[in-house]
C-alpha positions in Angstrom: -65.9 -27.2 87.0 -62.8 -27.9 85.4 -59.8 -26.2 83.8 -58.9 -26.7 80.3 -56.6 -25.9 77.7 -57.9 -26.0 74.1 -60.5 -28.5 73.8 -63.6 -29.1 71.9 -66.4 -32.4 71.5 -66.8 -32.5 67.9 -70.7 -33.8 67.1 -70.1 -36.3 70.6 -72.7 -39.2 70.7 -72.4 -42.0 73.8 -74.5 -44.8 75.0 -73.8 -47.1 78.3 -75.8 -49.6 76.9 -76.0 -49.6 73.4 -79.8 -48.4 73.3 -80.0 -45.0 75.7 -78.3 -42.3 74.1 -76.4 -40.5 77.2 -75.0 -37.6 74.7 -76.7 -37.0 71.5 -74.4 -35.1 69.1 -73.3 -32.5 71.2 -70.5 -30.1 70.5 -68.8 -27.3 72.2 -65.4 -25.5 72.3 -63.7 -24.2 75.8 -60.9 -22.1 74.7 -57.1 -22.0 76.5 -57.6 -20.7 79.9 -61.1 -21.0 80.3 -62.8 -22.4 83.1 -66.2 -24.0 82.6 -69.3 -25.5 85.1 -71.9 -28.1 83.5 -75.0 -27.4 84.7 -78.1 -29.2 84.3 -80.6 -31.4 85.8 -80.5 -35.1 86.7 -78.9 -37.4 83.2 -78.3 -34.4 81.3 -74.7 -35.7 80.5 -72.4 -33.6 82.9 -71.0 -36.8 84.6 -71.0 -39.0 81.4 -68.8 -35.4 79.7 -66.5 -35.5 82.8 -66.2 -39.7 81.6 -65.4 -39.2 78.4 -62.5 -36.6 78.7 -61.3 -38.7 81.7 -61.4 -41.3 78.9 -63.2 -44.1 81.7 -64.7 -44.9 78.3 -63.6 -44.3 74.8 -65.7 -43.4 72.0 -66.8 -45.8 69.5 -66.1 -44.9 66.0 -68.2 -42.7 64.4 -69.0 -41.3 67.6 -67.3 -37.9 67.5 -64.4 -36.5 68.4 -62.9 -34.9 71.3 -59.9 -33.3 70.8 -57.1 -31.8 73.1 -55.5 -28.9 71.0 -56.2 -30.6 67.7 -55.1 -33.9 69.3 -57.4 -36.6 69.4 -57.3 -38.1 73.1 -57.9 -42.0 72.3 -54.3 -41.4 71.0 -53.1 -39.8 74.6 -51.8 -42.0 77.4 -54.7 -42.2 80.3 -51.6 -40.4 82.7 -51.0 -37.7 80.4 -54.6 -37.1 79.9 -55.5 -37.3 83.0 -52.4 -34.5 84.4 -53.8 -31.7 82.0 -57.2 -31.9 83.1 -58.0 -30.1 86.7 -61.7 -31.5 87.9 -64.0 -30.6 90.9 -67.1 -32.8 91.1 -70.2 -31.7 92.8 -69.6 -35.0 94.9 -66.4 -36.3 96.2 -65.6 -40.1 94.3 -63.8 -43.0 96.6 -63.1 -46.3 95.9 -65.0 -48.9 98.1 -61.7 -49.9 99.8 -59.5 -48.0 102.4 -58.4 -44.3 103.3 -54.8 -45.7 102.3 -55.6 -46.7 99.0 -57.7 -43.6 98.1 -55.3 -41.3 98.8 -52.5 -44.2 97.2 -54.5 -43.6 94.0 -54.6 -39.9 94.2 -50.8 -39.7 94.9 -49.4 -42.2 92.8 -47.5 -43.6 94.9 -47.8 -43.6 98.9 -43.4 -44.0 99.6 -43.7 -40.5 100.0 -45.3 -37.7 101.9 -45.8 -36.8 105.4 -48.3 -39.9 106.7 -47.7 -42.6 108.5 -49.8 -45.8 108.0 
C-alpha cells in the first residue's frame, strides 16, 4: 500500500529487458489523500509500479508518463521523490550487507539516534 498525493501513470509501458513487456500501457489516477493496495498475482506489475515511482528505473521516452501533481518525476530529485511517497511492501527489502548499513540507509545518516554500534 502506499500513500499518495496527486498522481497518475499516463498510458505507462516498461521492459527489464528490452523484449518482455512488464507494464503494457497502463494508466490510473490516485487522487490527494488516497491510499491505494496493488493486488494481483505473481508478474502482474505491482513491484515493477512501486519501481518506477521509486524511479529505480526511469522511463524511456515514449514510454508514458507518470506525473506527481502535474509534475513529471524524471524532473524530481530521487530524495524529494522518494520523501513524498509513504510504501509498505508485502516483503521487507535489505541490502545484502550489515544491520548498520540498513538502517544507515533508512536514516540517512547514522550520527544520530539512540544506537550504539
Amino acid at each position: 500500500m502506499f500513500i499518495l498525493k496527486h498522481r497518475l501513470l499516463e498510458n505507462v509501458s516498461f521492459s527489464y529487458d528490452g523484449r518482455n513487456r512488464a507494464l503494457d500501457a497502463i494508466s490510473f489516477k490516485v487522487k490527494k489523500g488516497s491510499s491505494v493496495a496493488l493486488v494481483g498475482e505473481s508478474g502482474a506489475g505491482k513491484s515493477t509500479v512501486l519501481r518506477l515511482l521509486y524511479r529505480f528505473y526511469d522511463l524511456a521516452d515514449g514510454d508514458g508518463k507518470i506525473l506527481i501533481d502535474g509534475q513529471d518525476i524524471r524532473k524530481v530529485t530521487h530524495a524529494s521523490l522518494r520523501k513524498a511517497i509513504g510504501v509498505v511492501p508485502q516483503d521487507p527489502v535489505l541490502f545484502n550487507s550489515s544491520i548498520k548499513y540498513n538502517v544507515g540507509y533508512v536514516c540517512g545518516s547514522l550520527e544520530q539516534g539512540p544506537w550504539h554500534w
